[in-house]
N, C-alpha and C positions, 0 to 999 in steps of 0.2 A: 216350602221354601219360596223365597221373593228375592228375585233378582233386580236391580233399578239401574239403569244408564240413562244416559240423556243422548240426543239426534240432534245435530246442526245441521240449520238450516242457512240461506242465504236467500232471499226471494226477493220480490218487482214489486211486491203491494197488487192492487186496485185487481183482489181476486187471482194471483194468480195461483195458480195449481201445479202441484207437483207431487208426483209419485214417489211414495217414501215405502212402498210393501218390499222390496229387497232390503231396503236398511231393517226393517219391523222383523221380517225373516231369519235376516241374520244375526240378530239380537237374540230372538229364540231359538236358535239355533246354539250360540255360543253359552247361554244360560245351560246348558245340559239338561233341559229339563224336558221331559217328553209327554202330556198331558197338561192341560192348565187353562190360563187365558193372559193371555196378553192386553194389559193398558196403553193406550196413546194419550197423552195429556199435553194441550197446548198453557201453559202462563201465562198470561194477557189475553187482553180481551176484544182482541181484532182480528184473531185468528180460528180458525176451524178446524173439525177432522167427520169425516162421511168415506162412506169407502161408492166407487162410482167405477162405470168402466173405463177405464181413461186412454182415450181417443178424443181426438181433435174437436169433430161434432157433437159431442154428449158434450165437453166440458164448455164450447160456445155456447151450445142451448142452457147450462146451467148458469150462464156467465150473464145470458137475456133474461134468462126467468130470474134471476137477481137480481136485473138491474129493473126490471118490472114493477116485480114489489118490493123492493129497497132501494129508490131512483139516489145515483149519488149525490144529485144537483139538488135534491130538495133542503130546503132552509129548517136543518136541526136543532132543537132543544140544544144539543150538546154543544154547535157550534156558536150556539150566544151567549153559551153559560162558560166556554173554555175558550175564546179565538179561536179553535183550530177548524180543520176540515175533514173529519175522521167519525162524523154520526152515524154515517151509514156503517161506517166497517163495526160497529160497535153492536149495531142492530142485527146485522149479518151473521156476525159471530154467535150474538146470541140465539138466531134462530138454527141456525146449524148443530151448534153444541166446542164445548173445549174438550171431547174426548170420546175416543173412540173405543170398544174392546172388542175382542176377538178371540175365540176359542182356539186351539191348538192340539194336534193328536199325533203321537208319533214322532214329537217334533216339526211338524208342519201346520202352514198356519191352515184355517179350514174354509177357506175363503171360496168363493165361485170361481168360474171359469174365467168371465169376462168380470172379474170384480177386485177391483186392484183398493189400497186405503190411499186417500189422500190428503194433504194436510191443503189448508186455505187460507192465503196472507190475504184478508182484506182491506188494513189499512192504505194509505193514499202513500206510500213511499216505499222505498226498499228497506228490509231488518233483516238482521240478524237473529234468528230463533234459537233456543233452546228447548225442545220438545223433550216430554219425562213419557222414559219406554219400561215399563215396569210389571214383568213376568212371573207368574204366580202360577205353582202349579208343583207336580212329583216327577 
């Protein structure tokens, strides 16, 4: 069986991060289904999903080490070929990934202790997401 909903978002852009495994949980939860795997799927392509421990410090050190090797100030292909200011979130997105999946047992997702899934607005502004949550399993 395949269950599909979608997750709304509202985010700050420029990286920021937010913990969606309660909404993911209760998705799989509501599906009835108890074995499977669960999809996160972001649309567009300035956004991310990694699952990380999400505290304060790990999510700055990830926010450095991104800005390290994806500096946002550097003079992008994409910003000469489009006006905007959005090359980095594009680059980001694509090193990260637009999707995450997860196993599930019991109805519970099987995630770690300290290991929560999180979605990642990298573009340069605040959006509106529609994230596709889509559960597969008996």
């Amino acid at each position: 069986m395949v269950v599909t909903q979608s997750l709304s978002l509202h985010t700050q852009g420029r990286t920021d991060i937010q913990d969606i495994t309660s909404q993911v949980a209760a998705i799989v939860k509501e599906s009835g289904l108890r074995t499977g795997t669960v999809t996160v799927f972001c649309p567009g392509s300035t956004g991310g999903l990694t699952t990380i421990e999400y505290e304060s410090g790990v999510m700055d050190d990830l926010r450095q080490v991104l800005d390290e090797v994806v500096p946002p100030d550097r003079n992008y292909q994409h910003h000469r070929r489009w006006g905007d200011d959005n090359g980095s979130a594009h680059v980001r997105a694509a090193l990260v990934g637009p999707s995450l999946t997860v196993p599930f047992v019991d109805g519970s997702l099987t995630l770690g202790t300290w290991q929560q899934i999180v979605f990642l607005d990298f573009d340069t502004r605040p959006r509106a997401r529609e994230l596709v949550v889509q559960v597969m399993g008996e």
